[in-house]
MINUBA-249551 format. One record per residue (C-alpha): x, y, z; residue number from 1. Coordinates in nm, 2 decimals. Example, Ala and Ser with C-alpha at 12.3 -4.5 7.8 and 13.67 -1.06 7.14 Angstrom:
BEGIN
1.23, -0.45, 0.78, 1
1.37, -0.11, 0.71, 2
END
This chain:
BEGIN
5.48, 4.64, -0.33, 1
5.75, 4.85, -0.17, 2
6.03, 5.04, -0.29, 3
6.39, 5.07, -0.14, 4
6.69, 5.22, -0.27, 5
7.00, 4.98, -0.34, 6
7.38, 5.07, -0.29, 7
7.42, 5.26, -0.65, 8
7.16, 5.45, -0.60, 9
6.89, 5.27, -0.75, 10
6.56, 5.21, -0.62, 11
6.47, 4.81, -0.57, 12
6.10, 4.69, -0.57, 13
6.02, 4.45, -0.34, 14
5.71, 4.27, -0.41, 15
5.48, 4.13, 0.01, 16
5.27, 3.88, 0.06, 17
5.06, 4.05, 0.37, 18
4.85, 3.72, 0.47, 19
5.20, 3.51, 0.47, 20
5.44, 3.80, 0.58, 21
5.68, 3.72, 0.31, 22
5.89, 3.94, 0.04, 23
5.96, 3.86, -0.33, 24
6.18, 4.00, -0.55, 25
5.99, 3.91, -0.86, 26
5.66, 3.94, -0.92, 27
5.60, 3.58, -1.10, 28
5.71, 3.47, -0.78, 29
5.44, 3.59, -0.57, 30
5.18, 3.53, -0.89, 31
5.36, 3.15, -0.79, 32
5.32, 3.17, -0.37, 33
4.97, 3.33, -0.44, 34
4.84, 2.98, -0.59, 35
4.97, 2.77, -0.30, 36
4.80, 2.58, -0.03, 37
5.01, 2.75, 0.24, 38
4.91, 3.08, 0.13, 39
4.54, 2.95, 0.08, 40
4.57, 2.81, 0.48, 41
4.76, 3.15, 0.57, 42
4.46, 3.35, 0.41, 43
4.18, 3.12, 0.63, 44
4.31, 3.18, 0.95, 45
4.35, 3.54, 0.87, 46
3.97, 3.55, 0.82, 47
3.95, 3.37, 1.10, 48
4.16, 3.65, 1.34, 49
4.38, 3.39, 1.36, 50
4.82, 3.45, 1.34, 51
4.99, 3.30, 1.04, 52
5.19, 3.03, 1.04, 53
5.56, 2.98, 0.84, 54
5.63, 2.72, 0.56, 55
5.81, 2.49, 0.76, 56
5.54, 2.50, 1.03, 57
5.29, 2.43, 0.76, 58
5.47, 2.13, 0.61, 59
5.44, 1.97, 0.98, 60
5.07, 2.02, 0.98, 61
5.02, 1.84, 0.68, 62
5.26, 1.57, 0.74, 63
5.05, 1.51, 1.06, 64
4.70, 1.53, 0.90, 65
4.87, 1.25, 0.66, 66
4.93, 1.03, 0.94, 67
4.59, 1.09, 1.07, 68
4.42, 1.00, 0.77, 69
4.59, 0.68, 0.73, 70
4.54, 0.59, 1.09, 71
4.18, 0.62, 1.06, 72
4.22, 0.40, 0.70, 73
4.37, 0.17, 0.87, 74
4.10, 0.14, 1.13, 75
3.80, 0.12, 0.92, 76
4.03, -0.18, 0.73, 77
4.04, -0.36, 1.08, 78
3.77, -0.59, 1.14, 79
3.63, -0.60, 1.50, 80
3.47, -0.96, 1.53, 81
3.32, -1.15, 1.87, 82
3.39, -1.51, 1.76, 83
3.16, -1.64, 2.01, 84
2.87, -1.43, 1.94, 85
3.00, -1.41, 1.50, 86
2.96, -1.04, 1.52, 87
3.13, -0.76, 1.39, 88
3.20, -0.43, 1.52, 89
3.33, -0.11, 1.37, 90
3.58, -0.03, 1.59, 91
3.82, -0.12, 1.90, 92
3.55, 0.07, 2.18, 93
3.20, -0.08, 2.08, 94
3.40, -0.44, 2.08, 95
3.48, -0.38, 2.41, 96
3.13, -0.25, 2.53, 97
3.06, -0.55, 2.35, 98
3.29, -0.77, 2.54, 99
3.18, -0.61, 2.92, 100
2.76, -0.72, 2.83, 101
2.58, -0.97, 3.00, 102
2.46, -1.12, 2.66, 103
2.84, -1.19, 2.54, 104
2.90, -1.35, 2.91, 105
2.59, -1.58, 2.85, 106
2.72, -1.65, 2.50, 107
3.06, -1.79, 2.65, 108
2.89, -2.02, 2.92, 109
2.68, -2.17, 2.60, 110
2.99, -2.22, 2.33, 111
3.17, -2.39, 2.67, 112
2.86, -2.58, 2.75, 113
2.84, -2.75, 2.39, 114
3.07, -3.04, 2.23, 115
3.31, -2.92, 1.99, 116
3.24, -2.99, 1.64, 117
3.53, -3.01, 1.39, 118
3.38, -2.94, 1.13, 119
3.21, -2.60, 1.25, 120
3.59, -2.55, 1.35, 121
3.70, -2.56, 1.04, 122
3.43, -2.36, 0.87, 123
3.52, -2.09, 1.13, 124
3.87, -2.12, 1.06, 125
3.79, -2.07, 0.69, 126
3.53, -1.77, 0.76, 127
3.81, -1.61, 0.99, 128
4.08, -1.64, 0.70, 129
3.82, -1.54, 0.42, 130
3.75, -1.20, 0.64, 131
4.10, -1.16, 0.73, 132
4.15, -1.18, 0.35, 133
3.92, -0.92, 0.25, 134
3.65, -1.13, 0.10, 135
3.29, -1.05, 0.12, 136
2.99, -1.13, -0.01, 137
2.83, -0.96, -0.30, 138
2.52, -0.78, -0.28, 139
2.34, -1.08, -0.51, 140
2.40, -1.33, -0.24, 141
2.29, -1.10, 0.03, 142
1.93, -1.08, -0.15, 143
1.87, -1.42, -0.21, 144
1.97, -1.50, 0.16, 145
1.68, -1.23, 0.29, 146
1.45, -1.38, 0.08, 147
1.47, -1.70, 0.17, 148
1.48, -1.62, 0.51, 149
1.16, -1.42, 0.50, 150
0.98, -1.63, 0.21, 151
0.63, -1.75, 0.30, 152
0.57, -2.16, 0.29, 153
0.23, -2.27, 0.19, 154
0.20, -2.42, 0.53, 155
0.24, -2.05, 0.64, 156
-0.08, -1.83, 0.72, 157
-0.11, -1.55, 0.44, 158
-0.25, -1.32, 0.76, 159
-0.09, -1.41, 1.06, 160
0.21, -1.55, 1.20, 161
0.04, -1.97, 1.24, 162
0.21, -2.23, 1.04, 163
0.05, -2.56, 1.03, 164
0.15, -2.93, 0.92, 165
0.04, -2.93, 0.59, 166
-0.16, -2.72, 0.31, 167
-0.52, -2.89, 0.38, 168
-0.45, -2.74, 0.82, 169
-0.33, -2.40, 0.64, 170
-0.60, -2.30, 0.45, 171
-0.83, -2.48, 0.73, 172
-0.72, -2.24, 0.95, 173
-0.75, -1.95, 0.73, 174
-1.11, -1.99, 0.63, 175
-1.23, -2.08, 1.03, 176
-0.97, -1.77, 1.18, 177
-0.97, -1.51, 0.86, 178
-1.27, -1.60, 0.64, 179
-1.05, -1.69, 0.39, 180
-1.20, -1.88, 0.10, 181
-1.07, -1.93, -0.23, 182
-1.37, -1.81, -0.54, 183
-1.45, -2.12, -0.79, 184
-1.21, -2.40, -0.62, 185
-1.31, -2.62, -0.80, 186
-1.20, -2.53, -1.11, 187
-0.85, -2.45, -0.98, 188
-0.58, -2.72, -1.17, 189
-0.35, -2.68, -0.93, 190
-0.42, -2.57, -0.57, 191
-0.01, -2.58, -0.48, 192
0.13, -2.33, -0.74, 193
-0.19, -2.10, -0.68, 194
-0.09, -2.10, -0.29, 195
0.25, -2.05, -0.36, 196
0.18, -1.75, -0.60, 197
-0.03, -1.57, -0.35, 198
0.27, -1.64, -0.11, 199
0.50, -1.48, -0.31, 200
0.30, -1.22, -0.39, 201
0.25, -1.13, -0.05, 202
0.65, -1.19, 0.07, 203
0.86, -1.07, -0.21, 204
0.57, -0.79, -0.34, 205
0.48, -0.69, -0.04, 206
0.06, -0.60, -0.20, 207
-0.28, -0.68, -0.05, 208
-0.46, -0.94, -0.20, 209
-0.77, -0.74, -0.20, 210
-0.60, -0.40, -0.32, 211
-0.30, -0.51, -0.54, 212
-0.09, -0.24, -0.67, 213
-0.41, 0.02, -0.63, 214
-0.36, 0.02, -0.24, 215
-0.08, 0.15, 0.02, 216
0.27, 0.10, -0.08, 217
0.44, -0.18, 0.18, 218
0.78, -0.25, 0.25, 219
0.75, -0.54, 0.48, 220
0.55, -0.87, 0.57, 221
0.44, -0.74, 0.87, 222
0.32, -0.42, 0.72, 223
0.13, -0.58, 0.47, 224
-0.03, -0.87, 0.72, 225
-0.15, -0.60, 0.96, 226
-0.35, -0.39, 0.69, 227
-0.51, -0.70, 0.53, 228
-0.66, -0.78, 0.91, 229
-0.71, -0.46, 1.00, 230
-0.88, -0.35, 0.67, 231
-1.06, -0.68, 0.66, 232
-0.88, -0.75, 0.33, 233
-0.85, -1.15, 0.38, 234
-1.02, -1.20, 0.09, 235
-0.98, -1.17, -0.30, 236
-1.16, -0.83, -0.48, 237
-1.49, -0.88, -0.63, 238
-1.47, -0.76, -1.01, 239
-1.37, -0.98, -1.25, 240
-1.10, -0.80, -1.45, 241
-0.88, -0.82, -1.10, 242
-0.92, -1.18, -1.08, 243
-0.77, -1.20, -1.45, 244
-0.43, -1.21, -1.27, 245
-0.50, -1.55, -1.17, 246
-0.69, -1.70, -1.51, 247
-0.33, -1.91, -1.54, 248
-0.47, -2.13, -1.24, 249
-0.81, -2.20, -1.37, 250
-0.94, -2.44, -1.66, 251
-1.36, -2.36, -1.68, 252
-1.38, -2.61, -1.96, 253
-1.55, -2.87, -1.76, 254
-1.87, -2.63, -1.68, 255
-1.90, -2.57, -2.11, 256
-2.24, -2.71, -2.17, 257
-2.23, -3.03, -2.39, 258
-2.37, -2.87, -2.67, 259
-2.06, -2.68, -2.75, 260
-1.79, -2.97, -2.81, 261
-1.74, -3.10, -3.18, 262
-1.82, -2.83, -3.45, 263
-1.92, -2.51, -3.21, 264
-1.97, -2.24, -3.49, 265
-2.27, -2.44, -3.59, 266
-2.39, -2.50, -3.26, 267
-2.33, -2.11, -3.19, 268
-2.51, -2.02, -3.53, 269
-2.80, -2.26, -3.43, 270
-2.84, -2.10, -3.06, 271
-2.80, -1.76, -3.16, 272
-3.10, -1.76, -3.43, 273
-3.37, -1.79, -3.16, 274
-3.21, -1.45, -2.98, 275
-3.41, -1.16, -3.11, 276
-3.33, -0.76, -3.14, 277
-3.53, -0.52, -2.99, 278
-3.63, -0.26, -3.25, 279
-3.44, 0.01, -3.07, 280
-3.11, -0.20, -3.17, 281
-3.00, -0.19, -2.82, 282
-3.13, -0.52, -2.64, 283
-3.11, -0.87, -2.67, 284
-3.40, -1.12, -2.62, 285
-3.27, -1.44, -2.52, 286
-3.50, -1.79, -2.56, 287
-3.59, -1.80, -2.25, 288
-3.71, -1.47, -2.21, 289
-3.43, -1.22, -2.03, 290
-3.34, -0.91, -2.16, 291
-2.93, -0.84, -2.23, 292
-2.90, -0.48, -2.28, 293
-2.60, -0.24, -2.45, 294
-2.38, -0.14, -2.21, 295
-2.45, 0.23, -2.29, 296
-2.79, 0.14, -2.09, 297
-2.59, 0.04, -1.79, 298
-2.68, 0.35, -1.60, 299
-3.03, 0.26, -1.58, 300
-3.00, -0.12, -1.55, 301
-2.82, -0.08, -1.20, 302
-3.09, 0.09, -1.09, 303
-3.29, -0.13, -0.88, 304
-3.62, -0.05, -0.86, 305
-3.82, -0.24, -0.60, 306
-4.05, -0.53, -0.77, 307
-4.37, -0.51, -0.57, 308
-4.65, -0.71, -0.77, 309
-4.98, -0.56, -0.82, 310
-5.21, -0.69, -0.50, 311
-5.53, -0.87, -0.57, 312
-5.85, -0.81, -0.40, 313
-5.82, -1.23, -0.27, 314
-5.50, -1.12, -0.13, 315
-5.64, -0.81, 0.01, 316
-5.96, -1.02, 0.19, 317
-5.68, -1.29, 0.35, 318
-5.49, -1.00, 0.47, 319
-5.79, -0.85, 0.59, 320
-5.94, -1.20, 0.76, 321
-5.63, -1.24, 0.88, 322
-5.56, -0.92, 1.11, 323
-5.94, -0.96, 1.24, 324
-5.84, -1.29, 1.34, 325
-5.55, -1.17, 1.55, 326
-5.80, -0.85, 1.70, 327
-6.03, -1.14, 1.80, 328
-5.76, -1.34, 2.02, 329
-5.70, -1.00, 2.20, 330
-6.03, -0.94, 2.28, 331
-6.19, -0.71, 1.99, 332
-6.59, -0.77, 1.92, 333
-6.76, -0.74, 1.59, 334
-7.05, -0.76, 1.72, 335
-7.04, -0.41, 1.87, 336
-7.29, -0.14, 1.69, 337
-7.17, 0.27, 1.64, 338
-7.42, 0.46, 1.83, 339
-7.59, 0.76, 1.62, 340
-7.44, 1.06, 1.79, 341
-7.03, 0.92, 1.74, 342
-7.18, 0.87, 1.33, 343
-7.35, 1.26, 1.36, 344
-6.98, 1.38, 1.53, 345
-6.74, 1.16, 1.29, 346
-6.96, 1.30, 1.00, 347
-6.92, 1.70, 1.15, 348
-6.56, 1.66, 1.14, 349
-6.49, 1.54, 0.83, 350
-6.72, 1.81, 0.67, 351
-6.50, 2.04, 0.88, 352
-6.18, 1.86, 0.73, 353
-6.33, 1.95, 0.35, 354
-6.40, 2.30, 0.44, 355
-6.03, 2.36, 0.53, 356
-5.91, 2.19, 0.29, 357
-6.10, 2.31, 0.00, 358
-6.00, 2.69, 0.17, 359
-5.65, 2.62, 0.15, 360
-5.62, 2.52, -0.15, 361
-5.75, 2.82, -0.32, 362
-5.54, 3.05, -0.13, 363
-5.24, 2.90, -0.27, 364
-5.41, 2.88, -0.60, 365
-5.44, 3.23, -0.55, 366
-5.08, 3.29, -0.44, 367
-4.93, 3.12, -0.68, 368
-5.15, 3.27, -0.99, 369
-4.92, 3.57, -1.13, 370
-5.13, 3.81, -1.22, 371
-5.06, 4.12, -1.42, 372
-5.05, 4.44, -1.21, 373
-5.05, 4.70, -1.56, 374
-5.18, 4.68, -1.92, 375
-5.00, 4.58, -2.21, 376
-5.13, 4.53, -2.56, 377
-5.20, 4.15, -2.65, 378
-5.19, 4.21, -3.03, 379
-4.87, 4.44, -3.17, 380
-4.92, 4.50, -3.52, 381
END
C-alpha cells in the first residue's frame, strides 16, 4: 500500500499488487484481482523466477490452451481404421506406420486376390457408418464374445491343446496321453453334461480339477492347463466330500442291495439287530465280524500296524528244509563232522563273550545306581 499526496493537499492511498505489478485504488478491488486466475498464474511464475505477464497477454494464453484442448478432443473422437486389415488406430501417426508394414502390404495382395462378396460389402458399409456414427458395443456383448471364443468343446482336451472327432476319441486320448480316468463311470447318468461341466469349469473358472478353489488363483486357460500337467493334476482329488461337487451326475441306486427296495425301515431294523456294541460304547460289531469304530478312535485306527501271523514250527521246518536244499545245489555237505579242537575254541569264546558281558552290565548297574553321599534321617517324627 502506498501513499501519495493529491492536488488539495490530501494524501491518496494506493493499494499494489507486487506479483501482477498493478495499482488499485480500493482495497475490495485488489481483495477482487487477489482471487483471479491471472493473479494465481502471475504468482506461479514468480515462484518459478519467472517475469509476469499482463491481462491481455494472459487472455491469449488461455484462448490458445482452449484451442488446444479441443484439438486434441477432436482427435481422440477421430477414428483411425485400416479397412483392409478392420483395425483401428488411435491416431493419424500409428495409421501410417501401420500403412508403410509389410503385413498391411500382404493384406492388400489378399483382399485383391479374393472375389468380391456383396454381401460382406454391405456389412462393411454398415460397420463403417455404425463407427462413423458413434456406436459401439457394450461391455455385455464384449464378454459373451470372449467366451465363446475361448470356451472348451467336449471334443476339446481338458489338458492340452488336441481336439478330436468326437467325445468317445477325447476322453480316449485323455486317459492313454494324461491318465485321465473318470471315478465310478458307470454310474454317471449323463456322460455329456458331466464333460461339459468340467469344461466349463476349467474355461470360464479358470480352477484345477484336482485343487479347486484351494489351489493357485488362474486367470487363463493356458495357465491353468500348464499347472494341471505340470503338477500331475489330470486327475480328480481323492476324498469324498470334494467329489460332492459332482453328486448331481451320479444315480448309485442301481448298486442298493435288493434287500432294501419295498418297506426299508423294516429291512434296516431287521439288519441292524445282529450289529452288537462293544461294552466301551465306542465300536460296532457287524454280522460278519468287522469292527466300525467312533470316529474319536480315528487316530489310532490309521495306524497301520504290520499283520505278521504268529510262525509255526511246520512252517519253520519247510523254511529250514528248504534253504538246506538250496546250500546242497551249491555244493554244501552235511555229511561233514566239527573236529574237537574248533568245539574246545567256539566254546572258549563264548565263555569269554559271558564274562564281558556279565562285567558290563554291572558297571552300568553301578553307574546308574544313585547312591547317597551323606546321612539323613529315614524316620522324622
Amino acid at each position: 500500500m502506498e501513499s501519495q499526496m493529491s492536488s488539495n493537499g490530501n494524501a491518496v492511498q494506493n493499494f499494489t499488487c507486487l506479483a501482477c505489478r498493478v495499482v488499485f485504488h480500493q482495497a475490495e478491488l485488489q481483495r477482487a484481482h487477489y482471487k483471479t486466475d491471472w493473479h494465481r498464474y502471475n504468482l506461479k511464475r514468480k515462484v518459478a523466477n519467472m517475469p509476469s505477464v499482463t491481462a491481455e497477454e494472459f487472455q491469449v494464453r488461455v484462448l490458445a490452451a482452449r484451442d488446444r484442448a479441443k484439438n486434441e478432443i477432436q482427435e481422440q473422437n477421430n477414428i483411425y481404421a485400416c479397412n483392409s486389415c478392420r483395425k483401428h488406430f488411435s491416431s493419424q501417426l500409428t495409421l501410417e506406420t501401420h500403412l508403410k508394414s509389410k503385413k498391411h502390404r500382404e493384406q492388400l495382395i489378399k483382399s485383391k486376390s479374393k472375389p468380391v462378396d456383396k454381401t460382406k460389402t454391405q456389412e462393411d458399409d454398415a460397420t463403417k457408418s455404425s463407427a462413423i456414427d458413434g456406436e459401439e458395443k457394450s461391455d455385455d456383448e464384449e464378454l459373451v464374445e470372449e467366451v465363446e471364443e475361448f470356451h472348451l468343446t467336449m471334443n476339446d482336451c481338458l489338458f492340452c491343446p488336441h481336439q478330436s472327432v468326437d467325445l468317445e476319441s477325447s476322453l480316449r486320448h485323455m486317459t492313454k496321453s494324461h491318465s485321465f480316468f473318470i471315478p465310478n463311470v458307470q454310474y454317471i447318468t449323463n456322460l455329456e453334461d458331466f464333460i461339459e461341466y468340467l469344461c466349463q469349469k476349467i474355461s470360464l473358472g479358470f480352477e484345477c480339477l484336482y485343487c479347486n478353489d484351494a489351489g493357485k488363483a488362474f486367470h487363463t486357460i493356458e495357465a491353468v492347463k500348464n499347472h494341471m500337467l505340470d503338477k500331475g493334476h489330470c486327475k480328480f482329488p481323492e476324498d469324498e466330500e470334494s467329489m460332492l461337487e459332482y453328486s448331481d451326475f451320479y444315480d448309485f441306486s442301481s448298486s442298493y442291495p435288493d434287500d432294501l427296495q419295498g418297506d426299508e425301515d423294516e429291512e434296516i431294523n431287521s439288519l441292524m439287530k445282529d450289529i452288537q456294541l462293544s461294552d466301551d460304547g465306542l465300536t460296532l460289531i457287524l454280522p460278519n465280524g468287522n469292527r466300525v469304530g467312533h470316529r474319536s478312535l480315528r487316530i489310532y485306527y490309521k495306524q497301520q500296524y504290520p499283520n505278521h501271523p504268529a510262525m509255526t514250527q511246520a512252517a519253520r521246518r519247510a523254511i529250514k528244509n528248504d534253504l538246506m536244499s538250496q546250500y546242497k545245489l551249491i555244493g554244501w555237505n552235511t555229511s561233514t563232522v566239527l573236529s574237537k579242537s574248533f568245539i574246545k575254541r567256539y566254546n572258549k569264546v563264548r565263555e569269554i563273550g559271558q564274562k564281558t558281558k556279565s562285567k558290563e552290565m554291572t558297571k552300568l548297574a553301578i553307574k546308574a545306581n544313585k547312591f547317597q553321599p551323606h546321612f539323613r534321617c529315614q524316620i522324622d517324627f
